[in-house]
C-alpha positions in Angstrom: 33.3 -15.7 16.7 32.2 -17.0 20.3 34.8 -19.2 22.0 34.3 -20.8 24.9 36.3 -21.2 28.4 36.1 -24.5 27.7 38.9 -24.5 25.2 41.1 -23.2 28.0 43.2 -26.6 29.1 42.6 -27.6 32.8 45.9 -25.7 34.2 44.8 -22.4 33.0 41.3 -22.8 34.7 43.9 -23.5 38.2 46.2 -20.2 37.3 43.1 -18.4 36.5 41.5 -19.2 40.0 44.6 -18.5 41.8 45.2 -15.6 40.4 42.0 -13.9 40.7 41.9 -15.3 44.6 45.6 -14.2 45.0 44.5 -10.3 43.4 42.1 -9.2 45.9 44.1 -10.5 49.0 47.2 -8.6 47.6 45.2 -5.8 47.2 44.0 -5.5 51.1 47.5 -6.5 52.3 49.1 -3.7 50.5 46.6 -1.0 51.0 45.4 -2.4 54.4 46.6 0.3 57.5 48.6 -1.2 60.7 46.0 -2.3 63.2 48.4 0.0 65.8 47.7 3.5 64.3 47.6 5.7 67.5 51.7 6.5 67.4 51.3 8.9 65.0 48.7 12.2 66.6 49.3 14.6 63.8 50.5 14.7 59.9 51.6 17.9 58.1 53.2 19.1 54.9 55.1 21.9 54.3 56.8 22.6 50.4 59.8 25.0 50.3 59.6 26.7 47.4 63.2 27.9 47.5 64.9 24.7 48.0 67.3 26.2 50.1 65.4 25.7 54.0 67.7 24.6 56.6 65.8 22.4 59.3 66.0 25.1 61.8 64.4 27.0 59.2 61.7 24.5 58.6 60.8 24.2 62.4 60.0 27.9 62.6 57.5 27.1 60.0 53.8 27.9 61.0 52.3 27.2 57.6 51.6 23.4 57.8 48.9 21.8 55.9 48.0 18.7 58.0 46.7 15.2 56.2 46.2 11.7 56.7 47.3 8.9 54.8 48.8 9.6 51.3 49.3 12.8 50.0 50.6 14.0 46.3 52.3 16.9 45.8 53.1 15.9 41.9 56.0 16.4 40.1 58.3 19.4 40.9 62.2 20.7 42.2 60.5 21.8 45.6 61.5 19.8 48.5 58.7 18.7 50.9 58.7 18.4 54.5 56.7 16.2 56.6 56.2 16.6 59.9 54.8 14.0 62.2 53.5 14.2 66.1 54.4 11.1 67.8 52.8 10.1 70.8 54.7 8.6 74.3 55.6 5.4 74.4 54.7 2.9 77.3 56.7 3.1 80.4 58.9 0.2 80.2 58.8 -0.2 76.1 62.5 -1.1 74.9 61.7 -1.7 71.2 62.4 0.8 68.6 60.2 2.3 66.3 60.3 1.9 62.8 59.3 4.7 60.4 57.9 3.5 56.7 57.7 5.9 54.0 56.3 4.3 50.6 56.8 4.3 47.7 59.8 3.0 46.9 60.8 5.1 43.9 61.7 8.5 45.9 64.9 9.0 45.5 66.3 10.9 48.4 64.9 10.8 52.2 66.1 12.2 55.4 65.0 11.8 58.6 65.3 14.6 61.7 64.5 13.5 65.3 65.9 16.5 67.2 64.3 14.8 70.3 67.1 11.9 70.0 69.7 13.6 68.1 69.0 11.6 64.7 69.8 12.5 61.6 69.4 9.0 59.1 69.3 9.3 55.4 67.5 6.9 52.8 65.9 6.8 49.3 66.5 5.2 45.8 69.5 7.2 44.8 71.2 6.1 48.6 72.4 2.6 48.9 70.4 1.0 52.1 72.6 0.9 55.3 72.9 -2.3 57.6 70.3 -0.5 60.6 67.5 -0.4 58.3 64.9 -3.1 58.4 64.5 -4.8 55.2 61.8 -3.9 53.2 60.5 -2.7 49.9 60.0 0.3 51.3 62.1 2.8 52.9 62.4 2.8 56.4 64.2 4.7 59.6 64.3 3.3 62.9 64.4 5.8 66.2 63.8 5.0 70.1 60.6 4.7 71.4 61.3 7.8 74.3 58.4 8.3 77.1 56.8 11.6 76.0 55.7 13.2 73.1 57.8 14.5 69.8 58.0 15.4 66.7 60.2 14.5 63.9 60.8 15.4 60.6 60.7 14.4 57.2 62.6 15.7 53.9 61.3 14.3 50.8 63.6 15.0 47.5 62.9 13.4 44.4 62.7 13.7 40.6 60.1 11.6 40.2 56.6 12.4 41.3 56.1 13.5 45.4 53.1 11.1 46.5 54.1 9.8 50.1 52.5 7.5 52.8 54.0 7.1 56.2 53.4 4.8 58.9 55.1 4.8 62.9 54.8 1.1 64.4 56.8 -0.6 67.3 59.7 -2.8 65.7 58.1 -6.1 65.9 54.9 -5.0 64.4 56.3 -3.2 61.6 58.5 -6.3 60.8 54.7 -8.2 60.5 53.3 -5.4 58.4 55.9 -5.5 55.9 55.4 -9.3 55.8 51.8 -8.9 54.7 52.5 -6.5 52.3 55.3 -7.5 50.8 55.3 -11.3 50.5 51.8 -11.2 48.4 53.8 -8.3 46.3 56.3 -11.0 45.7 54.4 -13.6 44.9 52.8 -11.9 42.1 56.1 -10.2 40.7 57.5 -13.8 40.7 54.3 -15.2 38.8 54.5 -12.3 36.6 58.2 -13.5 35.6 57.2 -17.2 35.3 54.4 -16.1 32.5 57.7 -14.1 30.7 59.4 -16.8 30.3 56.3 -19.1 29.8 55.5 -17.1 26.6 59.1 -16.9 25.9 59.1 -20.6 25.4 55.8 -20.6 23.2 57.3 -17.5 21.3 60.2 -19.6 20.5 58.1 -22.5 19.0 55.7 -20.9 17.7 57.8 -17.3 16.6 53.8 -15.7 16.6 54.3 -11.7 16.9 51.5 -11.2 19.6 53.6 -13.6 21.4 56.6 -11.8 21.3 55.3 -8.9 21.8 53.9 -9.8 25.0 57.3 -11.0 25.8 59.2 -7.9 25.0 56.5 -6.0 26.8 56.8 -8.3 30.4 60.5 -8.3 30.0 60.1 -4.2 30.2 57.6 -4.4 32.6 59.3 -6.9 34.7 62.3 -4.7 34.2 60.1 -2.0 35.8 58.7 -3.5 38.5 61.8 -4.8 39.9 63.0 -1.2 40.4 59.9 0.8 40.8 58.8 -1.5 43.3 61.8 -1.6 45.2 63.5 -5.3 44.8 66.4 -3.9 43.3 67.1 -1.5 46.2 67.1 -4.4 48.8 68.3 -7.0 46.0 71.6 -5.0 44.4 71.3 -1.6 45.9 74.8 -2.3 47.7 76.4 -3.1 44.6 75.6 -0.2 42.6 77.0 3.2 42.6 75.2 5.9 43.9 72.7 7.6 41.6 72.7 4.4 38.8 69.8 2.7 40.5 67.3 6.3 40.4 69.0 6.5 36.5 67.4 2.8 35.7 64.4 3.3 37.7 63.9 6.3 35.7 64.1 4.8 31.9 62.0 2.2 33.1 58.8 4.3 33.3 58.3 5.2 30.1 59.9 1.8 28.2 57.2 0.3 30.1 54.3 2.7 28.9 55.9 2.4 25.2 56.2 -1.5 25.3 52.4 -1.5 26.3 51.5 0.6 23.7 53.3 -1.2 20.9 52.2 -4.7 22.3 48.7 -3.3 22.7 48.9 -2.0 19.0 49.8 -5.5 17.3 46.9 -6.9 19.4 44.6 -4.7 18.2 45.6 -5.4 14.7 43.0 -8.6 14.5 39.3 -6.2 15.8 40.5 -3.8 12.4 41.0 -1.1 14.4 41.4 2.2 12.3 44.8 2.5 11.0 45.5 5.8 12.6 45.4 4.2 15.9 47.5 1.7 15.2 49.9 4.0 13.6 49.6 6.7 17.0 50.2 3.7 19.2 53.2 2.6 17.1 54.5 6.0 17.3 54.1 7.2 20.5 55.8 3.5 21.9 59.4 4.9 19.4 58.7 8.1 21.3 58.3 6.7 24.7 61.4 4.0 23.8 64.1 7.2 23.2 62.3 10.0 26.2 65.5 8.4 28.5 67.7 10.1 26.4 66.3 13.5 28.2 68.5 12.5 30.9 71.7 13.1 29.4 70.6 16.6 29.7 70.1 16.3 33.5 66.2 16.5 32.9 65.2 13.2 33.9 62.4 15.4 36.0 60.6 16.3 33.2 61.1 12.7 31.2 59.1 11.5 34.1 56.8 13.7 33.4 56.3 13.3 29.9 56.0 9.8 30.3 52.8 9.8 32.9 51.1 12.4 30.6 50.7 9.8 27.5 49.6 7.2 30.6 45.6 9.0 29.6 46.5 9.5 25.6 47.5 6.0 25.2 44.4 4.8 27.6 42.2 7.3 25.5 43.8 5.6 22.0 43.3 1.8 23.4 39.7 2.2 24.5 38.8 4.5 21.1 40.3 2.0 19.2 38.4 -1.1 20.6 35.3 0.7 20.6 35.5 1.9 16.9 35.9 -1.6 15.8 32.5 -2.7 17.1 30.9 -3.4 13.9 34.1 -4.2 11.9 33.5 -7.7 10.4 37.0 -9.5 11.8 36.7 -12.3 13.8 39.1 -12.4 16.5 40.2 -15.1 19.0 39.8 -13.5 22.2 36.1 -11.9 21.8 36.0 -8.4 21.3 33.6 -8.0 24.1 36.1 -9.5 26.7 38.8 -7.6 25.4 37.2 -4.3 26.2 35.8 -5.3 29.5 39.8 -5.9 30.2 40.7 -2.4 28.7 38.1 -0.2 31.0 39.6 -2.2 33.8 43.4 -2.3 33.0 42.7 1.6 31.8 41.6 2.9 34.4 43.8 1.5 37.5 47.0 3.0 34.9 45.4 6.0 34.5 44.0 7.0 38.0 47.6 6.9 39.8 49.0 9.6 36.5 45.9 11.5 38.0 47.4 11.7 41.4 50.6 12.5 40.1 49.1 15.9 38.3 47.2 16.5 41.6 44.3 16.2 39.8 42.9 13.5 42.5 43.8 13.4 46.1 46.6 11.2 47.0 45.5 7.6 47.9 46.9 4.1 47.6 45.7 4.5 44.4 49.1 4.2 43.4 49.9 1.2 45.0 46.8 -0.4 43.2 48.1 1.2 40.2 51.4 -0.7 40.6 49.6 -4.0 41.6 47.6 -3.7 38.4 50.9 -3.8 35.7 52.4 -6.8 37.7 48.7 -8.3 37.7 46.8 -7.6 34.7 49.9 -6.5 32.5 51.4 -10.2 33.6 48.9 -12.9 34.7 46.3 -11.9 33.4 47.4 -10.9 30.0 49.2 -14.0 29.7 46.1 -16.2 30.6 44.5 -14.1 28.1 46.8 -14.8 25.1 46.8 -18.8 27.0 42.7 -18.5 25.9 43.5 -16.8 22.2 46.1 -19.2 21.5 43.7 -22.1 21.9 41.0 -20.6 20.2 43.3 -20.0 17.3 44.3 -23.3 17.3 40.3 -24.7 17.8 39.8 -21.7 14.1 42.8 -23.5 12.7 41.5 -27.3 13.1 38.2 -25.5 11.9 39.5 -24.3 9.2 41.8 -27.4 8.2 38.1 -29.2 8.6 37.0 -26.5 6.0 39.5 -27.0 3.5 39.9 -30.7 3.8 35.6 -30.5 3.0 35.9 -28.2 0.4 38.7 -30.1 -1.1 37.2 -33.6 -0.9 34.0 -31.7 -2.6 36.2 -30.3 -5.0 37.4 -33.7 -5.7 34.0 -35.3 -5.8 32.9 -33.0 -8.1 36.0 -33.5 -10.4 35.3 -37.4 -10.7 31.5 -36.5 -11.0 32.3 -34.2 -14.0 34.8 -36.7 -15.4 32.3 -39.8 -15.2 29.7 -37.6 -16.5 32.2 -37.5 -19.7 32.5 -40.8 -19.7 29.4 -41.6 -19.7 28.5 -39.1 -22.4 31.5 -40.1 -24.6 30.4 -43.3 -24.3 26.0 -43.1 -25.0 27.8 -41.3 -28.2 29.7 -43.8 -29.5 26.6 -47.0 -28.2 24.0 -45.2 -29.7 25.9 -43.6 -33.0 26.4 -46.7 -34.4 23.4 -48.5 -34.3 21.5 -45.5 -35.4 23.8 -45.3 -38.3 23.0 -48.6 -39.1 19.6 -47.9 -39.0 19.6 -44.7 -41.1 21.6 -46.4 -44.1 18.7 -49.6 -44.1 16.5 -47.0 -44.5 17.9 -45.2 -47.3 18.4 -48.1 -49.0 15.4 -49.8 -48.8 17.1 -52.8 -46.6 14.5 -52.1 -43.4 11.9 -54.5 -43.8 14.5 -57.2 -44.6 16.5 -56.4 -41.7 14.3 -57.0 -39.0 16.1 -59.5 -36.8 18.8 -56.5 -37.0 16.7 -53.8 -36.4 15.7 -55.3 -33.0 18.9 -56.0 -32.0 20.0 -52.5 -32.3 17.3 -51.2 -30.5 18.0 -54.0 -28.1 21.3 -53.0 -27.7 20.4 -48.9 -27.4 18.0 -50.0 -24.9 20.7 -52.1 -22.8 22.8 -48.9 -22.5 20.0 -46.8 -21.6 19.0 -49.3 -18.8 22.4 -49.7 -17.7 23.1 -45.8 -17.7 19.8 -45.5 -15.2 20.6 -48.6 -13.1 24.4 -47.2 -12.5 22.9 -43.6 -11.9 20.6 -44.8 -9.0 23.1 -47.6 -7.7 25.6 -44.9 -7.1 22.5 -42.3 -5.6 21.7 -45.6 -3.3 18.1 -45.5 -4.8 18.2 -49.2 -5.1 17.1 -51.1 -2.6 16.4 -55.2 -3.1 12.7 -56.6 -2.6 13.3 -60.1 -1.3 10.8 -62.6 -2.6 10.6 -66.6 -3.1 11.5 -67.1 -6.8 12.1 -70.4 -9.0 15.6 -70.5 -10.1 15.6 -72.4 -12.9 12.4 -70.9 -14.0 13.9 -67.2 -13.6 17.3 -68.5 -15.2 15.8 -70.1 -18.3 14.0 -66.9 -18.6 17.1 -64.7 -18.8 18.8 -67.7 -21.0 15.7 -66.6 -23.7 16.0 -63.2 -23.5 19.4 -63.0 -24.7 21.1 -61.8 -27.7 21.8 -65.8 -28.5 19.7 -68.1 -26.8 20.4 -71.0 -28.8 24.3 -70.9 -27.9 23.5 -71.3 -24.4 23.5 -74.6 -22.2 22.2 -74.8 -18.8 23.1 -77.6 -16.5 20.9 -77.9 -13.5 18.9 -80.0 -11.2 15.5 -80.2 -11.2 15.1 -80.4 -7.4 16.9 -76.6 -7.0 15.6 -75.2 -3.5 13.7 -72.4 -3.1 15.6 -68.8 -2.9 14.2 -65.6 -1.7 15.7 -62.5 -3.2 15.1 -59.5 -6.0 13.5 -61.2 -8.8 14.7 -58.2 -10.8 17.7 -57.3 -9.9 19.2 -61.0 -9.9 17.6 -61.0 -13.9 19.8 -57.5 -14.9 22.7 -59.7 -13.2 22.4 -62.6 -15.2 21.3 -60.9 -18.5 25.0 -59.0 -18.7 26.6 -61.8 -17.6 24.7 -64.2 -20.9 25.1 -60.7 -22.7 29.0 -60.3 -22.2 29.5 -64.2 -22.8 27.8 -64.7 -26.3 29.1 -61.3 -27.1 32.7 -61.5 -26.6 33.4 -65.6 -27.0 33.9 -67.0 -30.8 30.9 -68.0 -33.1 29.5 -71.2 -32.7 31.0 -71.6 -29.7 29.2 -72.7 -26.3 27.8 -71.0 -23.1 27.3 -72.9 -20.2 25.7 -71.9 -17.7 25.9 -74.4 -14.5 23.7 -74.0 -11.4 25.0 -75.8 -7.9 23.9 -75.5 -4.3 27.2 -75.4 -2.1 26.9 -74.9 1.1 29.2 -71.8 3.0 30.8 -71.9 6.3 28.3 -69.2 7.1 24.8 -69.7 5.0 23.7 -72.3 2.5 23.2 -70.6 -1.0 22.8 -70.7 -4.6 26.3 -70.8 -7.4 25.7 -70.2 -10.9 28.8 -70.5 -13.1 29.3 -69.0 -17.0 31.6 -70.1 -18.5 32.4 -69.4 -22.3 35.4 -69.3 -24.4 37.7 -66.1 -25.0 37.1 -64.6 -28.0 39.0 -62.0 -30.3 38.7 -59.7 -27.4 40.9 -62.4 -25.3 40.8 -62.2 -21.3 39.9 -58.9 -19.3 42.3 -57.6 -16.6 41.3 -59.4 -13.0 42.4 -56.0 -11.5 40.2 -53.8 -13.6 37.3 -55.9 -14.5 34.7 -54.7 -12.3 35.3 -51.0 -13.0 33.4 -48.2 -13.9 33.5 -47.9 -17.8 36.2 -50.5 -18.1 36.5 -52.0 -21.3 40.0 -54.1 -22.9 41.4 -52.8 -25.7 40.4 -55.2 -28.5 36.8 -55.3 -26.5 36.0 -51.7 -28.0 35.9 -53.2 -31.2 32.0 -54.4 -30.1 28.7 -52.5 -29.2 29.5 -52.4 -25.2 29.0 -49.6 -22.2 31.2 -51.0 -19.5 29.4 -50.6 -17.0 27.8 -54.2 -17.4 30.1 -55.9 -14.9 30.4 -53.0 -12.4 26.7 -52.8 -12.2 26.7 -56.8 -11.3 29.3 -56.5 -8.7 27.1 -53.4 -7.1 23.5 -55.1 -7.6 25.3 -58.5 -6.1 26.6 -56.6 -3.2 22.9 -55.4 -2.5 21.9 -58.9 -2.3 24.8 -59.8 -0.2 26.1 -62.4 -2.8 29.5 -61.9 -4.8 30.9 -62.5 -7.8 34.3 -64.1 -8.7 36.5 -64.3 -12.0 38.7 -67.3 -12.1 39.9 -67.9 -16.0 41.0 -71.6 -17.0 43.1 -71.2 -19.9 41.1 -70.2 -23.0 38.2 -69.9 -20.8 36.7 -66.8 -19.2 34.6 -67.9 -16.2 32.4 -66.1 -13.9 30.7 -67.6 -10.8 28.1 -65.5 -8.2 27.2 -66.8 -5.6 23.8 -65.5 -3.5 22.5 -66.9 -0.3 18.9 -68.8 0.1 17.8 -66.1 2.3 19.3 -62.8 3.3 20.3 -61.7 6.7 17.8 -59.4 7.9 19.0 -55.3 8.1 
């Protein structure tokens, strides 16, 4: 199913536009280099293998690799020295220089600047001392002295070695961290508002892709705020040393795990292959107990683990959204967006594992990496579930629409099947009777002598037959009036003739009755039942009276006839159910009738935009209809 943008309310379109505008400026202010590069002339590496290098040792070294930029030297016991070639400072310059080493996640740094007699410490598993400038990353400040030098690096961590370093002057280094970090901050902040945006929605709405999501940016948030180096400058102090390395570390693969399982209950609705699901599932329990490595002092190789299922679960996500590409589920987030997100979101997570196995050069990759779990993991995702929540709730009003249709047709079809009952319970019983009549006159020889009752029988199988067909196409709305200039006392005498009694009835009327234009037919059907029902049902040689009268309405002058008869044994009809379909009284089904004599008035009067009105007097049953001289046009 096809949903558009356009269910999206008008505050997601605003965090969608920020955020994509925000993403790209993060992105150059965090990989962008210092505009002040020249204080650095030479970077080179050295690994020692043994682990056991003092720094004199190190400076006798003449097996440097030089680089530039970042460099990887992925996971591994070896600790790696860095040596950097400063250049002189200006005459004059009183400033420090500040040293930056990024990431944030290496755990132990030390800094040798044998020209000034420095030896400074850092790193994740080192609480941050009061000289350092703040930052995310780690930094080391040392004199700015008038001639070249070179200082030194150690770099110690169990978690991978990928390492970028930058030299500025104090003040410009405070502005570079500003750029980078404040974007960086911004997004890790946004990224919590979504968590506890979807928190709230979970809590109303307790939907499992919802809470998964939550779960998943509580981890990821959880993450973030160590990897990426808050936690250092936020509670670093506070915490003993090593415990901040130890929550860094568990926080790696929780995360991977947490996307994995969320990714797996997302995928549930495209009908991906079960064994996906199922790897996904399993490989997030993995993932979730990996930490527990630690305990064995092998937190190295945890790490390690953890970034090679980075690819599998990649390779699982994208094999699984592909494979359902012809499955017949219709999903609310379209499953081509969905995949366009996952070669995206895929590859930034998977590039910087790369790097880590030196299996790419070292780049700020890594950092894009990282700007891609607080990005797409967070805001994005979120304003992705924002778009399938309302497009699950535009399917649900659909399908409400749906069932509410089917169930009104379902209904509509009930009362059809039950007036279609009706109906033929009662041709039946109308034309059983007379035709029983008929067949015992002609067994016993009676026919010819009962003419006068022959006709009316076939009269009255013929009234029920007309009535059946003129109910039928006054409920299809195939009746539609032909207004014409008729003679009303003409017409009415007419209809006074043609029924069952005509000598019972008496018409009082003007001659001078005006002219009225209407349905010559359709006002005789009216006025035949209404003659029919009232020598039918009132006592023998009683009276009908029929009465015509020309009031005049507060909206249109028009025509009145009234009929009035006496009850008979069938007594008054219920006001409340006398123009309904089939409706007869109970001492009523005693006589030849169809009910649908009255209900077919009220329609045809309707038509004609007249009325009808029942107001008994006693032992009288009176009926009036009223029809205007000419009908309002349309």
């Amino acid at each position: 199913m096809q949903i558009s943008f356009f269910f999206l309310r008008r505050h997601w379109v605003v965090l969608i536009i920020a955020t994509l505008l925000m993403t790209p400026g993060c992105a150059r202010s965090l990989l962008a280099s210092p505009a002040d590069e020249g204080l650095i002339l030479e970077e080179a590496s050295w690994m020692d293998r043994s682990g056991r290098a003092s720094f004199e040792d190190v400076r006798q070294q003449q097996s440097w690799q030089l680089f530039s930029g970042w460099k990887s030297f992925g996971f591994g016991p070896e600790p790696i020295w860095i040596r950097l070639r400063l250049k002189a400072a200006e005459a004059g310059a009183t400033n420090p220089w500040i040293v930056q080493v990024r990431p944030a996640y290496l755990d132990r740094l030390t800094l040798y600047d044998p020209a000034a007699g420095l030896e400074l410490h850092s790193g994740d598993a080192i609480p941050p001392t009061d000289d350092a400038l703040v930052s995310l990353a780690f930094t080391f400040q040392i004199p700015a002295l008038p001639y070249e030098r070179e200082i030194y690096l150690k770099l110690e961590t169990t978690s991978t070695r990928t390492v970028q370093l930058t030299v500025l002057p104090y003040r410009q280094a405070q502005q570079h961290i500003y750029q980078q970090e404040w974007p960086l901050g911004f997004l890790f902040a946004l990224s919590i508002i979504f968590a506890l945006w979807a928190l709230a929605q979970w809590w109303q709405t307790r939907e499992i892709v919802i809470g998964a999501f939550v779960f998943k940016q509580a981890v990821a948030a959880l993450w973030a705020f160590f990897i990426l180096g808050f936690a250092r400058c936020m509670i670093g102090s506070w915490l003993p040393p090593g415990l901040l390395t130890a929550i860094a570390s568990c926080s790696v693969p929780w995360t991977i795990g947490a996307t994995a399982w969320f990714m797996s209950i997302l995928l549930r609705e495209y009908q991906v292959h079960r064994l996906c699901l199922t790897s996904l599932s399993g490989i997030a329990v993995f993932l979730w107990l990996l930490p527990l490595m630690q305990l064995a002092g092998m937190t190295r190789e945890s790490l390690h683990i953890a970034n090679l299922f980075i690819p599998i679960v990649a390779i699982l996500l994208l094999g699984g959204i592909i494979s359902s590409a012809n499955s017949e589920a219709h999903p609310a987030i379209p499953w081509q967006f969905l995949l366009v997100y996952l070669l995206i979101y895929c590859s930034l997570n998977a590039l910087p594992s790369a790097i880590h196995f030196n299996l790419l050069p070292g780049s700020a990759i890594v950092m894009v990496g990282q700007l891609a779990h607080i990005v797409m993991d967070g805001g994005i995702m979120f304003i992705i579930l924002q778009f399938r929540a309302s497009a699950l709730k535009h399917m649900q009003r659909q399908t409400a629409m749906e069932l509410l249709l089917t169930r009104k047709q379902a209904e509509i079809e009930r009362l059809q099947r039950e007036d279609q009952g009706k109906l033929f319970t009662m041709l039946v019983h109308e034309i059983k009777n007379p035709l029983a009549s008929l067949r015992m006159w002609l067994e016993a020889g009676l026919l010819p002598r009962k003419r006068d009752n022959l006709e009316r029988a076939i009269t009255d199988m013929n009234q029920v037959i007309e009535r059946c067909v003129h109910t039928s196409q006054l409920g299809d709305q195939r009746l539609q009036p032909v207004v014409q200039p008729i003679d009303l006392l003409e017409l009415t005498q007419s209809c006074i003739q043609a029924c069952r009694e005509p000598n019972k009835v008496d018409i009082e009327a003007s001659e001078n009755m005006p002219l009225l234009h209407t349905d010559a037919q359709m006002l005789t059907i009216v006025l035949s039942n209404l003659l029919d029902n009232a020598c039918k049902y009132s006592p023998p040689h009683s009276r009908v009276v029929v009465s015509l009268q020309s009031p005049a309405t507060s909206s249109a002058a028009g025509i009145c006839w009234r009929v009035t008869n006496m009850a008979g044994t069938a007594g008054l009809p219920d006001a409340n159910q006398l123009f309904e379909k089939y409706y007869r009284s109970a001492h009523a089904r005693r006589l030849p009738g169809s009910g649908l004599g009255l209900f077919l008035v009220r329609g045809l009067l309707e038509l004609m935009q007249g009325r009808i009105k029942y107001a008994p007097q006693e032992e009288a049953v009176i009926f009036t209809i009223w029809l205007p001289l000419k009908p309002e046009a349309g």
